[in-house]
C-alpha positions as CSV (number, residue, x, y, z in Angstrom):
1,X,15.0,-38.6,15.2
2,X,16.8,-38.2,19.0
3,X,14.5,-36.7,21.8
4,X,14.4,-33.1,21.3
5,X,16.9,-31.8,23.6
6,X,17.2,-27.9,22.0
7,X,15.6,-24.7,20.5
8,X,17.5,-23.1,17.5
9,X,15.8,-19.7,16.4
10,X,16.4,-17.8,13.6
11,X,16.2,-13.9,14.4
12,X,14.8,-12.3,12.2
13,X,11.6,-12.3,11.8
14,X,11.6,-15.3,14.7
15,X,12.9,-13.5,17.7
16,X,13.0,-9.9,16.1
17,X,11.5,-8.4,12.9
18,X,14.8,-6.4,11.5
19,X,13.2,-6.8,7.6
20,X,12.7,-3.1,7.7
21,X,15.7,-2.0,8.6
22,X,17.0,-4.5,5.4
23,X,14.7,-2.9,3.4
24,X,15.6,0.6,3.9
25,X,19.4,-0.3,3.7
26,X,19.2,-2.2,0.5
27,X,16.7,0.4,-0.6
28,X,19.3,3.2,-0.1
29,X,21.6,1.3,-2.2
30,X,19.7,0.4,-4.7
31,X,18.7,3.9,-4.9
32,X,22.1,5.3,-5.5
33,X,23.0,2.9,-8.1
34,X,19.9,3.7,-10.2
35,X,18.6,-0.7,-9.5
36,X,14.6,-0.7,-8.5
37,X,13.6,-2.4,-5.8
38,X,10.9,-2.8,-4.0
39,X,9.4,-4.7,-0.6
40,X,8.7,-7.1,-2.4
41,X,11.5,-7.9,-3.5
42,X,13.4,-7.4,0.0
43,X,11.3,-10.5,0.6
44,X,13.3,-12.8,-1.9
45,X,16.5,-12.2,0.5
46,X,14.9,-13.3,3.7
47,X,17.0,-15.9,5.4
48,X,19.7,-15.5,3.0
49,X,23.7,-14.2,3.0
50,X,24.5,-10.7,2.6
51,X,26.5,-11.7,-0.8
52,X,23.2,-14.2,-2.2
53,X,21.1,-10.7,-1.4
54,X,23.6,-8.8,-3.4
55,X,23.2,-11.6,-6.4
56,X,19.6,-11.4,-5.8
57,X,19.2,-7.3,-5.6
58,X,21.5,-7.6,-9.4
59,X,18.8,-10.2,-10.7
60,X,21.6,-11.4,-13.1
61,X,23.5,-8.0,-13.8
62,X,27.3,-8.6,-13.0
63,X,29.6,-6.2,-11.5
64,X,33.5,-6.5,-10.7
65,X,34.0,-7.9,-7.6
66,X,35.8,-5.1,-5.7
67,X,32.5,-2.9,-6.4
68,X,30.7,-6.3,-4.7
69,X,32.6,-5.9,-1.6
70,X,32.2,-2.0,-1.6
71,X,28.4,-2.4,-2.1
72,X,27.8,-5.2,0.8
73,X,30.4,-2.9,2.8
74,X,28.2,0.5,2.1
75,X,24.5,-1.9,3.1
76,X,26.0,-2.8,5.8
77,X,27.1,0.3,7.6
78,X,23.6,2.1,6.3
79,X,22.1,-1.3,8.3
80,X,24.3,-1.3,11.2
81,X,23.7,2.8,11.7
82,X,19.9,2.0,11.4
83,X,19.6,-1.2,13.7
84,X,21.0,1.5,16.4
85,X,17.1,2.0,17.2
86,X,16.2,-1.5,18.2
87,X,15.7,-1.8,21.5
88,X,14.1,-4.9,24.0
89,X,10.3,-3.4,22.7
90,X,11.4,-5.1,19.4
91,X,11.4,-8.7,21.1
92,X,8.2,-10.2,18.3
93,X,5.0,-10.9,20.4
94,X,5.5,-14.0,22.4
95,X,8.7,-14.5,22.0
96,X,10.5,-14.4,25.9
97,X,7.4,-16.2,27.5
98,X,8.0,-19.3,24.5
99,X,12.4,-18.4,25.9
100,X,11.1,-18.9,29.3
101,X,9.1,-21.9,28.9
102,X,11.6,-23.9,27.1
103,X,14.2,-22.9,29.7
104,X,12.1,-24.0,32.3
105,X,11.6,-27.5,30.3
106,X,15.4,-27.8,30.6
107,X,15.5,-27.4,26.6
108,X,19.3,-25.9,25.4
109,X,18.6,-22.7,23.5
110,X,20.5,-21.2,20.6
111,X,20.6,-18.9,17.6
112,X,21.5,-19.8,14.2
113,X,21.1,-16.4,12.0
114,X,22.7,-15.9,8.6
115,X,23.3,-12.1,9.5
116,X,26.7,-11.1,10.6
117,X,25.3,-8.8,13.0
118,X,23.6,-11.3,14.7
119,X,25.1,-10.1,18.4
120,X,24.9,-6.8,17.8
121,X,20.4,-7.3,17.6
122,X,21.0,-9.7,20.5
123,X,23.1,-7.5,22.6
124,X,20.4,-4.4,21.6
125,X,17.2,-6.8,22.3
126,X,18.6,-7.4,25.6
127,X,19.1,-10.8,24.8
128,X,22.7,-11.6,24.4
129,X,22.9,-14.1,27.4
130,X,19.5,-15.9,27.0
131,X,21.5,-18.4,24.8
132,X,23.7,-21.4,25.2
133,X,25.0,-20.8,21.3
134,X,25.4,-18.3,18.6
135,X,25.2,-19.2,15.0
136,X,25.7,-16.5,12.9
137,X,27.0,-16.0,9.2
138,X,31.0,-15.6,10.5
139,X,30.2,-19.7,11.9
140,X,30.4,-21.4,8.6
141,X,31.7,-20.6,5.2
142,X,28.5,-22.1,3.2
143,X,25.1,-20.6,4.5
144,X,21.8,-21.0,4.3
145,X,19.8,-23.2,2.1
146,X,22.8,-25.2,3.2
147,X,22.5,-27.3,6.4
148,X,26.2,-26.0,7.8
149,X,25.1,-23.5,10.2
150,X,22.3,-26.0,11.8
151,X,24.7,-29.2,12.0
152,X,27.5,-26.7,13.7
153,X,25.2,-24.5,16.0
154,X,24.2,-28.3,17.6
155,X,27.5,-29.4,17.5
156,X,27.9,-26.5,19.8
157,X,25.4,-27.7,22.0
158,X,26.9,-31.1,22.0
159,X,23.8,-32.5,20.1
160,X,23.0,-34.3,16.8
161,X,21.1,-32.0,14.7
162,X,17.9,-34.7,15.0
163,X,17.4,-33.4,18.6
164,X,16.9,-29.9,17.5
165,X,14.1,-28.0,16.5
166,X,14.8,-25.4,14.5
167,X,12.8,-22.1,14.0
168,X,12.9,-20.7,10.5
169,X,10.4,-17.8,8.7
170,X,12.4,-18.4,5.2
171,X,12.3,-20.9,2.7
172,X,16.0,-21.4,2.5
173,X,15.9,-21.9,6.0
174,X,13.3,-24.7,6.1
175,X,15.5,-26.3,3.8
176,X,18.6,-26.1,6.1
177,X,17.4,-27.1,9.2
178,X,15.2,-30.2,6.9
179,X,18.8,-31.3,5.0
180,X,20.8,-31.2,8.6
181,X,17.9,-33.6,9.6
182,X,16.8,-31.4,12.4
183,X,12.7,-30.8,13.3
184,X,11.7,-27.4,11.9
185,X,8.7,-25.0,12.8
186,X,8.0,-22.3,10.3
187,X,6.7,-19.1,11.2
188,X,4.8,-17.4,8.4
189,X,2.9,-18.7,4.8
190,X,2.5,-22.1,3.8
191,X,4.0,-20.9,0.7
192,X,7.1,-19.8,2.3
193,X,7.7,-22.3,5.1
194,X,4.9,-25.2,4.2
195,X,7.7,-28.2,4.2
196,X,8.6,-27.6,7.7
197,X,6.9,-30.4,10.1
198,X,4.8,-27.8,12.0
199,X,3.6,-24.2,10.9
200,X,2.6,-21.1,13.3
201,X,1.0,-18.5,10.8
202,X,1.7,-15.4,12.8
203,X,4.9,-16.3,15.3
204,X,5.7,-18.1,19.2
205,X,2.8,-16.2,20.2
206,X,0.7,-18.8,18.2
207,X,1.6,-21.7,20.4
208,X,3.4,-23.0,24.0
209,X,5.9,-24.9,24.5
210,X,4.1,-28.0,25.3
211,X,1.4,-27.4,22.3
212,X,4.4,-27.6,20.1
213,X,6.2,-30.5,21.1
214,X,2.4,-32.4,21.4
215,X,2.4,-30.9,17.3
216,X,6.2,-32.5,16.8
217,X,5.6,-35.5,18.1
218,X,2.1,-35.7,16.5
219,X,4.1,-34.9,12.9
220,X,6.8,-37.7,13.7
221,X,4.1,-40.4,14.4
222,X,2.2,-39.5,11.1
223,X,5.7,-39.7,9.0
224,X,6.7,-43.0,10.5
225,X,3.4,-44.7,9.8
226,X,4.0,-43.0,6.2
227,X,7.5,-44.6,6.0
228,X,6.5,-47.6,7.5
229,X,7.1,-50.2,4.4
230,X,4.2,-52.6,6.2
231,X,1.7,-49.4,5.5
């Protein structure tokens, strides 16, 4: 891997927590279509598309596609009327003092968020401008467990993907910034985001700037030596 050069975040649930505001819009449609669903099972569409939730929200039931496009249409505008509230309080503990470290480093910073409402949080958070590039789910036309998003969010920075470190809270994230070949921190459960190369349980409150890279380059050491065919 290149010498880290950038920061890629996810948003939610990296930068901002907006699961709830998911929940209750996917909740309200489930609701009026008769489908259960519960919290827990708003956590099976972390990290992933708007249409993969939809598949996922079904759990195998199909429905013609023009009533797909109406029901993503109706969650989104119950979403988009909801995340009217957020507001910069919303920035997740830790979060602009981690921003402000890294920029003062020199790191590039960016966002690379399956939501398609990705500006709208950022413009809300106060946080529109803190970024040299915004991935979001218009960017690329295959999304997340996919590496696309990643590998074109650096391209935007003018980087290979192995000089980013990529911050993910979802399992099919992980596995898109670990296929594009980037570094990846996960934020939450060794369940969830255990394959990344360095875990922070609770969020960038858990670390610094210079903790972490110590951690990345700690974790890069330790998987040479284990690829190392002399070993």
């Amino acid at each position: 891997m290149a010498e880290i050069a950038a920061f890629i975040f996810d948003l939610d649930g990296v930068i901002t927590d907006t699961a709830v505001y998911h929940y209750r819009a996917w909740k309200r449609l489930a609701d009026e279509e008769g489908i259960p669903f519960t919290r827990e099972d708003n956590e099976a569409l972390r990290g992933v598309s708007r249409r993969e939730s939809l598949n996922r929200l079904l759990k195998g039931r199909e429905i013609p596609e023009a009533d797909a496009e109406a029901w993503m249409a109706r969650k989104n505008a119950y979403y988009r009327a909801l995340i009217r509230e957020i507001t910069p309080a919303d920035i997740l503990p830790g979060a602009l003092a981690f921003l402000d470290q890294a920029r003062a480093r020199g790191l590039a910073l960016a966002i690379g968020s399956a939501s398609r409402n990705t500006k709208d949080v950022l413009r809300s958070l106060g946080l529109l401008d803190a970024f040299d590039a915004i991935g979001d789910g218009d960017s690329v036309a295959r999304t997340k467990p996919a590496p696309d998003l990643f590998v074109w969010v650096a391209g935007r920075l003018d980087l290979p993907p192995g000089a980013c470190v990529v911050f993910e809270d979802a399992e099919a994230g992980v596995e898109a910034a670990l296929t594009a070949g980037a570094y990846c921190v996960g934020i939450g459960p060794a369940e969830r985001v255990g394959r990344a190369h360095v875990r922070l349980p609770t969020g960038l409150s858990d670390t610094t700037v210079d903790a972490l890279l110590d951690q990345l380059a700690s974790a890069r050491r330790q998987h040479l030596e284990i690829s190392d065919p002399r070993n």
